[in-house]
C-alpha positions in Angstrom: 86.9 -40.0 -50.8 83.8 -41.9 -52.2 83.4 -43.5 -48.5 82.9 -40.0 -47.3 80.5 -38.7 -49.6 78.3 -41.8 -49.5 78.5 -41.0 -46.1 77.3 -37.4 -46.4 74.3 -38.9 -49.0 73.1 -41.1 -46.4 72.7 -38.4 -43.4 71.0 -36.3 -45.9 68.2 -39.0 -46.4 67.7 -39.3 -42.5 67.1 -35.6 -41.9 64.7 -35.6 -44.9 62.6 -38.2 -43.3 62.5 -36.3 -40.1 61.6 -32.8 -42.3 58.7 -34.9 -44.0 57.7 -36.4 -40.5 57.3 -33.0 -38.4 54.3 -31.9 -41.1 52.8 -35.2 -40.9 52.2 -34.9 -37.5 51.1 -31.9 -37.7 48.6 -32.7 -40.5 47.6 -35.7 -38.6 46.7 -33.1 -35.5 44.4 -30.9 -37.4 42.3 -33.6 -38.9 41.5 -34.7 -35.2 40.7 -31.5 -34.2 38.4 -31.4 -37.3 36.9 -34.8 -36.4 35.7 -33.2 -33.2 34.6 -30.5 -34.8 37.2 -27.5 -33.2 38.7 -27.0 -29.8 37.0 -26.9 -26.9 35.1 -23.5 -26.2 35.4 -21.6 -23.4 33.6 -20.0 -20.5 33.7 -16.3 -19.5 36.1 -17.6 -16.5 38.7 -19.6 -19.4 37.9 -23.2 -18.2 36.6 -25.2 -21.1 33.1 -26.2 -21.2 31.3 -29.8 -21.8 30.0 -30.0 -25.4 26.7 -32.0 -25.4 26.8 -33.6 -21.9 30.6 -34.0 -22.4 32.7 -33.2 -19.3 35.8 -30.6 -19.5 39.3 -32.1 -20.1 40.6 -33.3 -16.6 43.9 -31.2 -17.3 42.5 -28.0 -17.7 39.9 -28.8 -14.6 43.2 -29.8 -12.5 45.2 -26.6 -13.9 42.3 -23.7 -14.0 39.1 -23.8 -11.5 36.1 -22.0 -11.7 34.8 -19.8 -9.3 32.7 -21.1 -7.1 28.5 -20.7 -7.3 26.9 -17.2 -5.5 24.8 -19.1 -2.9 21.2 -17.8 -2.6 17.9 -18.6 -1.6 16.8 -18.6 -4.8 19.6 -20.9 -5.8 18.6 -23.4 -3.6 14.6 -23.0 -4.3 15.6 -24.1 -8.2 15.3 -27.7 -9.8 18.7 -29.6 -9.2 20.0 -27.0 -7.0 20.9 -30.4 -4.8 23.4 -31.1 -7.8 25.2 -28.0 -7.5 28.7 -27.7 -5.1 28.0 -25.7 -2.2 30.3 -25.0 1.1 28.7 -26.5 4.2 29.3 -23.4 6.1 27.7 -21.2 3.5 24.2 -23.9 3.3 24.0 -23.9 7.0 24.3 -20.3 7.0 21.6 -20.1 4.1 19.2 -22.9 6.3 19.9 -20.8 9.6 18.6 -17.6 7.8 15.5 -18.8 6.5 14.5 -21.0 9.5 15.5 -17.6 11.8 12.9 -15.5 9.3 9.9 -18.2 9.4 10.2 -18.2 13.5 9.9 -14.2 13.6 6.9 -14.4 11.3 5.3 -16.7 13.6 6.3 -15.2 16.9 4.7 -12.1 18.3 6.9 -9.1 20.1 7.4 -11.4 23.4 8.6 -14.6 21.3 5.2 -16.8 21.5 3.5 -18.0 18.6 0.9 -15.5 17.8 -2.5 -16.6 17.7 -5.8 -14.8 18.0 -7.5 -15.6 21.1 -11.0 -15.2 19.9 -11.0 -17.9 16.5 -10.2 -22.0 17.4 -6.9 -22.8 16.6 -6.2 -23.9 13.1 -4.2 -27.0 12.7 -4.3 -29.6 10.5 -2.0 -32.7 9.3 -0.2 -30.7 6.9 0.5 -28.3 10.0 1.9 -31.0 12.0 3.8 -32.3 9.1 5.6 -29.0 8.8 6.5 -29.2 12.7 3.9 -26.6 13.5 3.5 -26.6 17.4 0.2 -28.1 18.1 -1.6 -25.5 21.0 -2.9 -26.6 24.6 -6.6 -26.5 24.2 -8.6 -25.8 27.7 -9.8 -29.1 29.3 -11.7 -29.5 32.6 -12.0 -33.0 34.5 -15.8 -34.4 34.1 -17.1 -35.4 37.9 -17.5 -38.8 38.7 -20.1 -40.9 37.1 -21.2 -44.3 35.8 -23.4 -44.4 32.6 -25.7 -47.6 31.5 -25.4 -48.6 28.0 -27.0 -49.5 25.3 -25.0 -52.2 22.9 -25.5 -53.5 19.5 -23.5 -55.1 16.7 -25.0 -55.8 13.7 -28.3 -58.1 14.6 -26.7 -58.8 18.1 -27.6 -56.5 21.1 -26.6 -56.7 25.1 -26.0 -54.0 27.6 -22.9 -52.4 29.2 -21.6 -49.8 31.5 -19.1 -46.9 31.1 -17.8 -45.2 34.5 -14.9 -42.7 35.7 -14.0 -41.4 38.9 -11.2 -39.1 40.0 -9.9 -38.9 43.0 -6.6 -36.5 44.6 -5.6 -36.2 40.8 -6.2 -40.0 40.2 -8.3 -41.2 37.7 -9.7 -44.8 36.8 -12.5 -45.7 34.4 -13.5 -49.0 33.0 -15.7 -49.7 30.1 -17.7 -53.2 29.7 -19.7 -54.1 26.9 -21.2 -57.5 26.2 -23.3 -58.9 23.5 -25.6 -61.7 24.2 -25.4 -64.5 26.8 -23.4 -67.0 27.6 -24.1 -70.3 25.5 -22.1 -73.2 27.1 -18.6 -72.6 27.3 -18.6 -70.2 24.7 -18.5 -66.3 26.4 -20.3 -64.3 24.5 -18.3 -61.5 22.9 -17.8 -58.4 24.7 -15.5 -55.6 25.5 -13.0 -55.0 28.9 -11.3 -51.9 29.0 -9.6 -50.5 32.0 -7.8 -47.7 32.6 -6.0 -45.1 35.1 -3.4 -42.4 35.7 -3.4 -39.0 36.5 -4.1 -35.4 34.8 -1.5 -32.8 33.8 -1.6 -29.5 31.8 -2.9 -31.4 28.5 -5.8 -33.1 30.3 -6.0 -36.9 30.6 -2.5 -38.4 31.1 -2.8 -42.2 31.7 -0.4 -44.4 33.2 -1.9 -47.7 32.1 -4.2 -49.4 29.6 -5.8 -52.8 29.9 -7.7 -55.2 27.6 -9.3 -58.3 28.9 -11.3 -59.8 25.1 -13.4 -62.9 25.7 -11.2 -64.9 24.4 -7.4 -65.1 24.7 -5.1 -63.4 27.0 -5.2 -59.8 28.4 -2.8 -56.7 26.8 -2.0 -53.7 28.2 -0.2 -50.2 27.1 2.1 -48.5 29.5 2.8 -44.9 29.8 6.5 -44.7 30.8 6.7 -41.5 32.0 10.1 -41.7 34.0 11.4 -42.3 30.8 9.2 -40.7 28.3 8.3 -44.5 26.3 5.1 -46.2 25.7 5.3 -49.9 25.9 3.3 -52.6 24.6 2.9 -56.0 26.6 2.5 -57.6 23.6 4.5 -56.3 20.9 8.6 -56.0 21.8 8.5 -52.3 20.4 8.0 -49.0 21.9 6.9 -45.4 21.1 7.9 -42.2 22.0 5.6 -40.5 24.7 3.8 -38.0 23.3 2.7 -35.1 25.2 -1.4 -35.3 25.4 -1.2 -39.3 24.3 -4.2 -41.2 25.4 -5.3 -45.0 25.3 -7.7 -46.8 23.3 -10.1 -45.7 26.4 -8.8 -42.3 28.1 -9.4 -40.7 24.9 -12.9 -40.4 24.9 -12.7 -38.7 28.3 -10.2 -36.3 26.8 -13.7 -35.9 24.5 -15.5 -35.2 27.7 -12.9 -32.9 29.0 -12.5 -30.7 26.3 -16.2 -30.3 25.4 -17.3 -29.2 29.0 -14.1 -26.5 29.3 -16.1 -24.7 25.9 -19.1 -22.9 25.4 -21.5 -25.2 22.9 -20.5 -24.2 19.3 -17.4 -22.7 19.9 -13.4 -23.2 20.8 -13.0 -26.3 19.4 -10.8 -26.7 16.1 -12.4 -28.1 13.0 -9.4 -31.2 12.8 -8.7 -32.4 16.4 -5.2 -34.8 16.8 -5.3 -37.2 19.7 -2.2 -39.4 20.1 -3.6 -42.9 20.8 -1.7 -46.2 21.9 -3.4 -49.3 21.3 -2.3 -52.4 22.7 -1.3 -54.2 19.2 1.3 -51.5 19.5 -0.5 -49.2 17.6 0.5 -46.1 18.5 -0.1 -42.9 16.5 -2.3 -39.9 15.8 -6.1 -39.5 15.1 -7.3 -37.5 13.0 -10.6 -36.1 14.3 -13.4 -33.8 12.2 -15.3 -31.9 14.6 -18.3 -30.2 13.8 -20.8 -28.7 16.1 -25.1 -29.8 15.5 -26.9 -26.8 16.9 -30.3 -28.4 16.3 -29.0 -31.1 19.0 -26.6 -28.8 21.0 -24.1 -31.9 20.3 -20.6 -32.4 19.2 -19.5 -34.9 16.4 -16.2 -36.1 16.4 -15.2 -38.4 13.2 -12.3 -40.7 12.6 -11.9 -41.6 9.2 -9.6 -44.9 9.3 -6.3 -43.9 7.4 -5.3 -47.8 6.0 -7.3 -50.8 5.7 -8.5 -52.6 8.9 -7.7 -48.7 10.7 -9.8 -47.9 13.6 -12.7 -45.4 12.2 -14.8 -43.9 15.3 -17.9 -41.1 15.3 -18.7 -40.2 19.1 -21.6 -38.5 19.4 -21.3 -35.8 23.1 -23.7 -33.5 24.8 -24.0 -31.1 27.5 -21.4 -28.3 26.3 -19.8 -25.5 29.0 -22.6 -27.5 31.1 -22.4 -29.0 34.7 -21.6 -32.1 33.0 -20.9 -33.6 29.3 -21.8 -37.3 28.5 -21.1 -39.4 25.5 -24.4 -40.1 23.7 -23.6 -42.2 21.0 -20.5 -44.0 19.9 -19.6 -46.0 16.8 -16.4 -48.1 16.2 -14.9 -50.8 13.8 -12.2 -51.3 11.8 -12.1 -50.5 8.1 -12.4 -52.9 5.7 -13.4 -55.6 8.6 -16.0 -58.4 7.9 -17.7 -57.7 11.2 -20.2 -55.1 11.9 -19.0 -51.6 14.1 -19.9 -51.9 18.0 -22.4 -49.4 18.7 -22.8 -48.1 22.1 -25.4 -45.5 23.5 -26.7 -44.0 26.2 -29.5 -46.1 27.8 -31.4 -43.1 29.7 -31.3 -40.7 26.3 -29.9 -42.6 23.5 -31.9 -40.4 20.9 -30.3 -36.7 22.5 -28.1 -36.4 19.8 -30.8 -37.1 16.9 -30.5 -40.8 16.1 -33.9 -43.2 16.4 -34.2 -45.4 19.6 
């Protein structure tokens, strides 16, 4: 009898620790929740939000998901709209849209990009870095010639010749320029450009450039266009063949050819780009400010150099919508470069553009 009821006594003192345990835990659970200061809060879709740059609880993201963002192009246009979870289908549709609406601004009823025959062309480097079609100016093959020269360079001062000639839709022109004479063994410094090709629909198109300096080895650029490449015969890399790209020579005949296709002061852009290929593998636009001198009936082109020890030109041409235009005057040096610009000019009328003898 007294083993039972001790028996009873001691069963009654387990369940009362288990009775004294379940509010424990229970008090222990709402001081936590009081420590974080309340549950989670909720969105108007139920998923619990982040409180101060907290994420939600992984459970409830796993167990309830929220609706996925309205996609619009005002959406996309905000700060950190990169950051937020779009479908791929939905963006590309989005991209397609807007790219759809900025070509039928552009284009005219017949799909060509409208542009008002009367005003020069507007374009600009920020054009072409928006992917702004650059237009075909008008261009007209100068006849054959070969100009005397004029050269200086700093206190030093020689002669030179520049001449082209064109022949079944073949061109080749050569450019020499020396300074001085020859003291002993030493040449004197001078220039040797060459080069030829054909013409096409954006003017000049040459084929191949050579450079022969007075001292070291020659260098040429070739205009691959089989394949569509530039190639260097000195640097291992290549460039993409732009349409219109010239050489470190054919461009000033581009010069030539799209002054005498206009009347004087008119059709020619205020910022002219000319793809040019030197033969350091230098291949890449020029950026050109033109501006038409009516006292002097000429046209000024200007290069500004874009980085240090850039090639910065200012090419003086006369004889607009004429018979025949001819460079006058032409300055070039690198930026930043210890040595003077060579200056070359026309040694029948070096002053028709306005510059002293």
């Amino acid at each position: 009898m007294q083993k039972g009821v001790g028996a009873a006594v001691h069963r009654w003192h387990q369940r009362r620790g288990w009775l004294w345990a379940v509010p424990a835990a229970l008090l222990l659970h709402l001081l936590v929740l009081g420590a974080l200061g309340g549950p989670f809060p909720h969105n108007a879709g139920g998923l619990p939000q982040a409180r101060s740059g907290q994420q939600p609880l992984a459970l409830w993201a796993r167990l309830q998901a929220a609706p996925p963002p309205v996609l619009t192009h005002d959406a996309l246009a905000q700060p950190g709209a990169s950051n937020l979870a779009r479908p791929d289908a939905a963006m590309e549709q989005a991209t397609g849209q807007a790219a759809e609406q900025a070509t039928q601004a552009q284009q005219g009823p017949s799909g060509a990009v409208a542009q008002d025959p009367a005003t020069p062309p507007v374009i600009g480097p920020s054009a072409e870095a928006a992917g702004a079609p650059r237009p075909v100016l008008a261009s007209r093959a100068p006849p054959n010639f070969h100009q005397a020269l004029q050269v200086r360079r700093g206190a030093q001062s020689g002669h030179g010749f520049w001449s082209w000639s064109m022949d079944a839709g073949r061109y080749r022109t050569e450019l020499n320029a020396q300074l001085g004479e020859p003291q002993g063994a030493r040449a004197p410094m001078s220039l040797n450009w060459s080069s030829r090709g054909g013409w096409d629909g954006h003017g000049v198109a040459p084929e191949r450039f050579l450079t022969q300096p007075s001292r070291g080895g020659a260098r040429a650029v070739n205009f691959q266009r089989d394949t569509g490449r530039v190639s260097y015969s000195g640097p291992s890399g290549q460039s993409a063949l732009v349409p219109g790209a010239q050489d470190r020579l054919s461009w000033l005949v581009q010069l030539l050819a799209l002054v005498q296709a206009h009347p004087p002061g008119q059709g020619l852009p205020a910022e002219l780009p000319l793809w040019v290929a030197g033969p350091q593998g230098d291949g890449g636009d020029w950026w050109f400010q033109v501006q038409w001198e009516p006292a002097t009936q000429c046209w000024r082109f200007t290069r500004r150099a874009d980085r240090r020890y850039d090639v910065q030109v200012q090419a003086w041409v006369a004889g607009a919508g004429g018979p025949q235009a001819r460079l006058v005057r032409l300055e070039m040096g690198h930026e930043g470069s210890r040595q003077a610009p060579w200056l070359l000019m026309d040694a029948e009328q070096p002053a028709a553009c306005g510059h002293a003898h």
